[in-house]
NUMI-872475 format. One record per residue (C-alpha): x, y, z; residue number from 1; residue in one letter. Coordinates in Angstrom, 1 decimal. Example, Ala and Ser with C-alpha at 12.3 -4.5 7.8 and 13.67 -1.06 7.14 Angstrom:
BEGIN
+--------+--------+--------+-----+---+
:      X :      Y :      Z :   k : r :
+--------+--------+--------+-----+---+
:   12.3 :   -4.5 :    7.8 :   1 : A :
:   13.7 :   -1.1 :    7.1 :   2 : S :
+--------+--------+--------+-----+---+
END
This chain:
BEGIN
+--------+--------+--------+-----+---+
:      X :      Y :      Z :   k : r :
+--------+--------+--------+-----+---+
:   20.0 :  120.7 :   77.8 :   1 : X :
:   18.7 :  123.0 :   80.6 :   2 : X :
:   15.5 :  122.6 :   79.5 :   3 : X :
:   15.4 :  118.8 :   79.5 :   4 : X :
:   17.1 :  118.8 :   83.1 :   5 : X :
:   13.5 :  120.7 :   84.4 :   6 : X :
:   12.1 :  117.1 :   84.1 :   7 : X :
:   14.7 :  115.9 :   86.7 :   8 : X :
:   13.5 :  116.5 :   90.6 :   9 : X :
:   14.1 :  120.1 :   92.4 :  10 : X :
:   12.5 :  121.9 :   94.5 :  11 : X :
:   12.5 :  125.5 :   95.1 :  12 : X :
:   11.9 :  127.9 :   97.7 :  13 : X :
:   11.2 :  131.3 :   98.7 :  14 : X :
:   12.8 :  133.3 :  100.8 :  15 : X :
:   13.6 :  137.0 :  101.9 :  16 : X :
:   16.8 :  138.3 :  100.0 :  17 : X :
:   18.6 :  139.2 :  103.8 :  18 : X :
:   19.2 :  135.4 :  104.0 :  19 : X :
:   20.8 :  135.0 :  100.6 :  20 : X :
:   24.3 :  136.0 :  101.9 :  21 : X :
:   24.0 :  133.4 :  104.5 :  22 : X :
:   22.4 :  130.3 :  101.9 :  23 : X :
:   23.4 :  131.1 :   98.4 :  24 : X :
:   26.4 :  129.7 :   98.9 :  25 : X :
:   25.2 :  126.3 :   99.3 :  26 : X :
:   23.9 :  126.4 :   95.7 :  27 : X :
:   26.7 :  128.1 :   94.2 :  28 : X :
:   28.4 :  125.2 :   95.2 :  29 : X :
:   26.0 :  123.3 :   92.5 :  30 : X :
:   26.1 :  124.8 :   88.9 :  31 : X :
:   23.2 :  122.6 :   88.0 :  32 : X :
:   21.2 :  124.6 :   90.3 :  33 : X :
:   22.4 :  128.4 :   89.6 :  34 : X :
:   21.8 :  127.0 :   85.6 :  35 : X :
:   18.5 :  126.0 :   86.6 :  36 : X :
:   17.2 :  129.1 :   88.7 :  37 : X :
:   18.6 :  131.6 :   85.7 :  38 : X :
:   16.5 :  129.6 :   83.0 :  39 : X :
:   13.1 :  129.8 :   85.1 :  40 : X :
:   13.7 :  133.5 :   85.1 :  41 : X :
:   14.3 :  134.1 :   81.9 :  42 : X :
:   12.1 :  131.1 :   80.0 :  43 : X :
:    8.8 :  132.7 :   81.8 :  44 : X :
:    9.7 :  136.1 :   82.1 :  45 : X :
:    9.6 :  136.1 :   85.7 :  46 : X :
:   11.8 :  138.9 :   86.5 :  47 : X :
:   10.1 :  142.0 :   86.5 :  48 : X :
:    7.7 :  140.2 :   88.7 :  49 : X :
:   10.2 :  139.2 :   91.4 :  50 : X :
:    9.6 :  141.2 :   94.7 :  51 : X :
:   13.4 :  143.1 :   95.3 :  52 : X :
:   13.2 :  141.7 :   98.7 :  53 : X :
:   12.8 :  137.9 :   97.4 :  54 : X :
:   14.1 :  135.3 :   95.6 :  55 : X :
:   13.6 :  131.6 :   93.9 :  56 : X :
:   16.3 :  129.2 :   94.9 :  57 : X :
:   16.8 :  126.0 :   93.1 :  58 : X :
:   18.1 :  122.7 :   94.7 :  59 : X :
:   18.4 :  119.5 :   93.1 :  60 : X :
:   17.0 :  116.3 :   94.7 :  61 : X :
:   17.6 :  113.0 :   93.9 :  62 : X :
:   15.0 :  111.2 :   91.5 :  63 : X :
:   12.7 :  111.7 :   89.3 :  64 : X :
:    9.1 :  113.2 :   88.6 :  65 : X :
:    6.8 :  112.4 :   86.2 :  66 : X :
:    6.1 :  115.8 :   83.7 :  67 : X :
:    2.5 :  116.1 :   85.0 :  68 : X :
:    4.1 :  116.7 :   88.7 :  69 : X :
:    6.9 :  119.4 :   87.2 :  70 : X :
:    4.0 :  121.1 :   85.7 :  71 : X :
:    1.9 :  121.4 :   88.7 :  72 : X :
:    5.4 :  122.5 :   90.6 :  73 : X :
:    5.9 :  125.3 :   88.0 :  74 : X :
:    2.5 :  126.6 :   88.4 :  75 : X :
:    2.5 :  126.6 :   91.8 :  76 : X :
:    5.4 :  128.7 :   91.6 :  77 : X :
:    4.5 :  131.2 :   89.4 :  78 : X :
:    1.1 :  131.5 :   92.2 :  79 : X :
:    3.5 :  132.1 :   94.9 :  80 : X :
:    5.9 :  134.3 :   92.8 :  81 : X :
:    2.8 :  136.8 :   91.6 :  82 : X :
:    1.5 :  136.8 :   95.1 :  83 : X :
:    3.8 :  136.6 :   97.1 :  84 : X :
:    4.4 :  140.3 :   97.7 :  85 : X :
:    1.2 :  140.5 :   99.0 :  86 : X :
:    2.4 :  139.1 :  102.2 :  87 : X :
:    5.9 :  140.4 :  102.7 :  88 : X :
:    6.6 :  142.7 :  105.3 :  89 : X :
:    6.7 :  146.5 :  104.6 :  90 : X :
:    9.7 :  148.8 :  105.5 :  91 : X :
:    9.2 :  149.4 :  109.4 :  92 : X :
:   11.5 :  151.7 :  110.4 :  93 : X :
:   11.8 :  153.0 :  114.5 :  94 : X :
:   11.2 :  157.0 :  115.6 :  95 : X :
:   14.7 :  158.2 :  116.4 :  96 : X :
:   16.8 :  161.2 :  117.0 :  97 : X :
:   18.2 :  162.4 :  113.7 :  98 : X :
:   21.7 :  162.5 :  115.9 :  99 : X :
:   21.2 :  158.7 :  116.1 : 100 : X :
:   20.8 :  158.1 :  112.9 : 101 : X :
:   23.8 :  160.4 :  111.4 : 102 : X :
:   26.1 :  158.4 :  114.6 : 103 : X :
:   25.1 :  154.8 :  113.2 : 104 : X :
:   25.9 :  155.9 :  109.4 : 105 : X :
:   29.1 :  155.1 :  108.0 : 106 : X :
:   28.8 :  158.3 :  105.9 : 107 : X :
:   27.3 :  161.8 :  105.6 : 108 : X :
:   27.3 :  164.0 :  103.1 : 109 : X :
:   25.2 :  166.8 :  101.3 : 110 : X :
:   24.8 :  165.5 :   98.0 : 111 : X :
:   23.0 :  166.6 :   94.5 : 112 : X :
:   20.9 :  163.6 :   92.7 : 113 : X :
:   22.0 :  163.7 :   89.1 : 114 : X :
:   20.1 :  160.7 :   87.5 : 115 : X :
:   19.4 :  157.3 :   88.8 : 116 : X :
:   18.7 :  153.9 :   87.0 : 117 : X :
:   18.0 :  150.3 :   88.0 : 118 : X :
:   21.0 :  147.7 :   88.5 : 119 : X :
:   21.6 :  144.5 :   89.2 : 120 : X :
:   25.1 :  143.1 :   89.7 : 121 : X :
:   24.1 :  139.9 :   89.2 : 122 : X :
:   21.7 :  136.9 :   88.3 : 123 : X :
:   21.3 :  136.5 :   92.0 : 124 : X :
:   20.5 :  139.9 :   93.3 : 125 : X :
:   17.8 :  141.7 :   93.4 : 126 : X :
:   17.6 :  144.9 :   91.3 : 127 : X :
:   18.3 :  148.0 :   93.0 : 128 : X :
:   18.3 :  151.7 :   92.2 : 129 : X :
:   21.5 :  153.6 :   91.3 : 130 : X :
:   21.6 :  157.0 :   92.2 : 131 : X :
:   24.3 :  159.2 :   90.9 : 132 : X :
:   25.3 :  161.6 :   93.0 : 133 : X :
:   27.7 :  165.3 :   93.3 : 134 : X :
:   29.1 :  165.5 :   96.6 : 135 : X :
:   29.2 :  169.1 :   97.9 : 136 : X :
:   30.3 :  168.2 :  101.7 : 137 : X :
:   30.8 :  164.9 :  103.3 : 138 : X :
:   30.0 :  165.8 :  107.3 : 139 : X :
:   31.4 :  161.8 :  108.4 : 140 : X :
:   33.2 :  159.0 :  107.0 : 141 : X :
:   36.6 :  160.8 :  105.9 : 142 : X :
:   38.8 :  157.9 :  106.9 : 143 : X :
:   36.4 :  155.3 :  105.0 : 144 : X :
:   35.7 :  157.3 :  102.0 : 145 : X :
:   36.7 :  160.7 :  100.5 : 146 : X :
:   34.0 :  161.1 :   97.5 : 147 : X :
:   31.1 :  159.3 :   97.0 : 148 : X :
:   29.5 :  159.3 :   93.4 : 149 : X :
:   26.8 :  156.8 :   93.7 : 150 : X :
:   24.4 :  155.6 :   96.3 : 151 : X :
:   22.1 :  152.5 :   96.3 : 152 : X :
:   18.8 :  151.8 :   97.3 : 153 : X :
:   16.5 :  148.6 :   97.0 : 154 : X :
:   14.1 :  149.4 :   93.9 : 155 : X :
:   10.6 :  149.4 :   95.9 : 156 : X :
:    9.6 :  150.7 :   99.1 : 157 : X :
:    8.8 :  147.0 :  100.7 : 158 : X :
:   12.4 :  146.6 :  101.6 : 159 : X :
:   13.2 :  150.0 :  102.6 : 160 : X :
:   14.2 :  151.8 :   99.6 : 161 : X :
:   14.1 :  155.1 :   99.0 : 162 : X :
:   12.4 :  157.4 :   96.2 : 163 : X :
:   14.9 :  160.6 :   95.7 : 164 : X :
:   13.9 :  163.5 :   93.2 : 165 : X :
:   17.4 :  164.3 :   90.7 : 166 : X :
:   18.1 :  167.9 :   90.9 : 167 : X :
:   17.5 :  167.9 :   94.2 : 168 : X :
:   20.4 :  168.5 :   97.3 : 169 : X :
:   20.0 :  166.2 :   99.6 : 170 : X :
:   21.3 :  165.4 :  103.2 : 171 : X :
:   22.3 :  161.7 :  102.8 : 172 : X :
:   23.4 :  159.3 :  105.9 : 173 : X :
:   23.9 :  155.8 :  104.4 : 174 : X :
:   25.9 :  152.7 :  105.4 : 175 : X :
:   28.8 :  151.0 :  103.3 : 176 : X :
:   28.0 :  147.5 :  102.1 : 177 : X :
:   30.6 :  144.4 :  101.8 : 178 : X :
:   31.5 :  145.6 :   98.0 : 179 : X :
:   32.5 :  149.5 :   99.3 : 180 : X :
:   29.2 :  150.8 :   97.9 : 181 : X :
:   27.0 :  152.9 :   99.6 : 182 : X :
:   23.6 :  151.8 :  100.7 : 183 : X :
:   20.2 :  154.1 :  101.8 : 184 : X :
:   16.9 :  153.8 :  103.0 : 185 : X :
:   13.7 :  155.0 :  104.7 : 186 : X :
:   15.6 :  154.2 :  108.0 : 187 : X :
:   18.6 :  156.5 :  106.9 : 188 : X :
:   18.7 :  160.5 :  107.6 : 189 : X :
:   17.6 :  161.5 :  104.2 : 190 : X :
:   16.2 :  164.9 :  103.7 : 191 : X :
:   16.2 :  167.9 :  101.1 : 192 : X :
:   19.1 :  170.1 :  102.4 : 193 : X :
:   16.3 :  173.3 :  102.5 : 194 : X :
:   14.5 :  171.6 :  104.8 : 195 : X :
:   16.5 :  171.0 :  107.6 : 196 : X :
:   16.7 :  173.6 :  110.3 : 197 : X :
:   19.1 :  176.3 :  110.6 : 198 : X :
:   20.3 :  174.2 :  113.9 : 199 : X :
:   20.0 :  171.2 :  112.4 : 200 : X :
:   22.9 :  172.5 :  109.6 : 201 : X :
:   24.5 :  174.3 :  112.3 : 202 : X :
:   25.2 :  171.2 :  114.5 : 203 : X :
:   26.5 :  169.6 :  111.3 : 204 : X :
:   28.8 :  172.0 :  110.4 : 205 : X :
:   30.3 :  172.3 :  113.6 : 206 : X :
:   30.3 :  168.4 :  114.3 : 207 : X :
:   28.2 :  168.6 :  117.2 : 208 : X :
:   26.2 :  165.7 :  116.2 : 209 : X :
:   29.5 :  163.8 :  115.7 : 210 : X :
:   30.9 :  164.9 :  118.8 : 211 : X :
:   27.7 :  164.1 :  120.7 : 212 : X :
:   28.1 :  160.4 :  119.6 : 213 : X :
:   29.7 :  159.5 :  122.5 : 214 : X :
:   26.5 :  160.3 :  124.2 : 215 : X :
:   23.6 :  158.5 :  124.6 : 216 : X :
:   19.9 :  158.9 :  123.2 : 217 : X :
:   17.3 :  157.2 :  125.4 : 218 : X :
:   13.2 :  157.9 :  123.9 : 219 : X :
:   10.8 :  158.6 :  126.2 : 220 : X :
:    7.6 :  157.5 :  124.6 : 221 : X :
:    5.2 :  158.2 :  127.5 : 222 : X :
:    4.9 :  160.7 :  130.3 : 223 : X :
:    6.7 :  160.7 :  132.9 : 224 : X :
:    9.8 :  160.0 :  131.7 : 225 : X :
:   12.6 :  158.2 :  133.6 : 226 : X :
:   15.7 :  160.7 :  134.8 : 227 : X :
:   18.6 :  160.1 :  132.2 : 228 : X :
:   21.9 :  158.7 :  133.5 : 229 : X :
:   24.6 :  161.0 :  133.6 : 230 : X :
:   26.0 :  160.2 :  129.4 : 231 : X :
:   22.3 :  159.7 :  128.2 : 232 : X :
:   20.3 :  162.7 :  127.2 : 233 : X :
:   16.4 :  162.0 :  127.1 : 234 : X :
:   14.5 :  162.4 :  123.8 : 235 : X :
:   11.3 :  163.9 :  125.2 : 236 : X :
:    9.7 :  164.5 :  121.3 : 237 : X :
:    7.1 :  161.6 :  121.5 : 238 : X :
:    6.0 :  162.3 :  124.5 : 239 : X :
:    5.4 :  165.9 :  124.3 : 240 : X :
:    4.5 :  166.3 :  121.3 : 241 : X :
:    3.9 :  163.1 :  119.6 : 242 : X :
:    5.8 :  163.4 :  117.1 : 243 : X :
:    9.8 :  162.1 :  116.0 : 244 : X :
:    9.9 :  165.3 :  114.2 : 245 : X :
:    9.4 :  167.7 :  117.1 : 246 : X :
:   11.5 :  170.5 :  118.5 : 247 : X :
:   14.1 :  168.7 :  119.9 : 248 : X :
:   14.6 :  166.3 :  117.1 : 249 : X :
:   14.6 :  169.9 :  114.6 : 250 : X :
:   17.1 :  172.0 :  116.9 : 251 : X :
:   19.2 :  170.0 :  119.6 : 252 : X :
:   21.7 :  167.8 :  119.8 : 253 : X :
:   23.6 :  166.1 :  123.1 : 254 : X :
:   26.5 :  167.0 :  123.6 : 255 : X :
:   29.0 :  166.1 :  126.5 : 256 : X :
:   30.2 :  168.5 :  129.4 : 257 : X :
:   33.9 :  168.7 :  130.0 : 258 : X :
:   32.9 :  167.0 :  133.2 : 259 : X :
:   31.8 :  164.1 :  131.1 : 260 : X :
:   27.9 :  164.7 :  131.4 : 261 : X :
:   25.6 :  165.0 :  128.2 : 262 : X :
:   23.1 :  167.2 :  127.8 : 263 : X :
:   21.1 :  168.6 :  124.8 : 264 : X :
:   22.2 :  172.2 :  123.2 : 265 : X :
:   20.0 :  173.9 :  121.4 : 266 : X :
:   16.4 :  175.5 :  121.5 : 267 : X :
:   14.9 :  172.2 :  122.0 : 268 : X :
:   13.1 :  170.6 :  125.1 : 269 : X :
:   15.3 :  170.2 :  128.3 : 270 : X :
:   15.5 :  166.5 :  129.3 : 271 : X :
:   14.0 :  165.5 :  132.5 : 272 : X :
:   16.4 :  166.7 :  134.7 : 273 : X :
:   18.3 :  169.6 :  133.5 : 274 : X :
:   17.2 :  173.2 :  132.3 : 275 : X :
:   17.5 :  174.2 :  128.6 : 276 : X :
:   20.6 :  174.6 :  127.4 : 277 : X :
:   21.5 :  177.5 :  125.3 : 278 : X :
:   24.6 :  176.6 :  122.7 : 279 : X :
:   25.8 :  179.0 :  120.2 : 280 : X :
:   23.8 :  180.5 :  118.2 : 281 : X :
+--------+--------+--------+-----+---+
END
């Protein structure tokens, strides 16, 4: 039985759930192993106390050990499982321009959060959070996509995931993952709709954050700040104001010139080498 085969050698390790696309296959290829690693989880109860951003894996060596050893193994592991968390890396996510953010997405769309619920599509995956969603605009991602229902997020914050209230409108910029489903995080554009600025809905509406992709966005994170090249606009909010959320970051975007230049429009701060730029109002 399963049971019995925890007497025969293994040995297990930990490691983040990024790499499990990239080494799960290796055990899959061993049925033993997959067996093995789905009775540790549920014969302890180990699940609830799995950190979403790792996982046990289970390979079979050759041999055996005596049932004192596979006892010490198994409490060593449940030390490492329980602390383990303790020494992950938290969500770390770099100051950018909202523009940048909304031109790396796959998909943006002004959403309302019905419910959400924990999922797990398999033995193998951590368990994420399933938010159900009512698309009310989609602002990018037409060809890819034309409604999106649900969006996922990791289930704690450690890995990026992403605590959103139901009843609640949101502005959501999220990426499309290898089964079609839509993935968010910290690191996403994610705000309640009423709090974005009147310019920041305006240059969404009117695709001038989409239409400034072809741009550039450098930061300047200390004065002074290097001139831009002529398809970069400078992102001046750090340094001014020390601060992602300042006013450029809340009211411009960079746009391109029909001489092929980009500069920001808006009320925000000019870049280095260029006067504000009034767009439409």
């Amino acid at each position: 039985s399963d049971r019995e085969n925890l007497k025969q050698g293994y040995s297990l390790v930990l490691m983040p759930s990024r790499l499990l696309s990239s080494t799960h296959s290796c055990c899959r290829q061993n049925n033993f192993a997959l067996t093995l690693l789905h009775t540790v989880k549920s014969a302890h109860g180990l699940q609830p106390l799995l950190s979403s951003k790792t996982w046990v894996f289970v390979c079979v060596l050759q041999g055996n050990m005596s049932s004192l050893m596979t006892g010490l193994l198994f409490s060593v592991l449940l030390v490492l499982i329980l602390r383990l968390q303790e020494f992950v890396d938290g969500c770390t996510c770099l100051p950018v321009h909202p523009q940048v953010t909304f031109c790396n997405s796959d998909i943006v769309i002004r959403a309302l959060v019905t419910r959400k619920r924990l999922v797990s599509f398999n033995d193998l995956e951590p368990y994420m959070i399933k938010y159900a969603v009512k698309q009310e605009k989609m602002y990018k991602g037409f060809e890819k996509r034309k409604m999106v229902e649900y969006v996922y997020t990791a289930s704690s914050s450690a890995p990026c995931g992403i605590d959103l209230e139901t009843n609640i409108q949101y502005l959501i910029t999220g990426q499309i993952g290898i089964r079609g489903t839509i993935h968010i995080g910290l690191c996403n554009w994610i705000v309640p709709w009423e709090d974005l600025t009147s310019l920041q809905k305006w240059n969404l509406k009117w695709d001038k954050y989409e239409t400034g992709c072809c741009c550039q966005i450098v930061s300047c994170h200390n004065l002074p700040c290097s001139a831009p090249a002529k398809t970069q606009c400078a992102w001046m909010d750090l340094a001014y104001e020390k601060t992602p959320a300042g006013s450029q970051a809340k009211n411009s975007a960079c746009t391109k010139r029909e001489d092929g230049s980009c500069h920001w429009s808006g009320e925000g701060a000019a870049s280095v080498n260029e006067n504000i730029y009034y767009g439409e109002p």
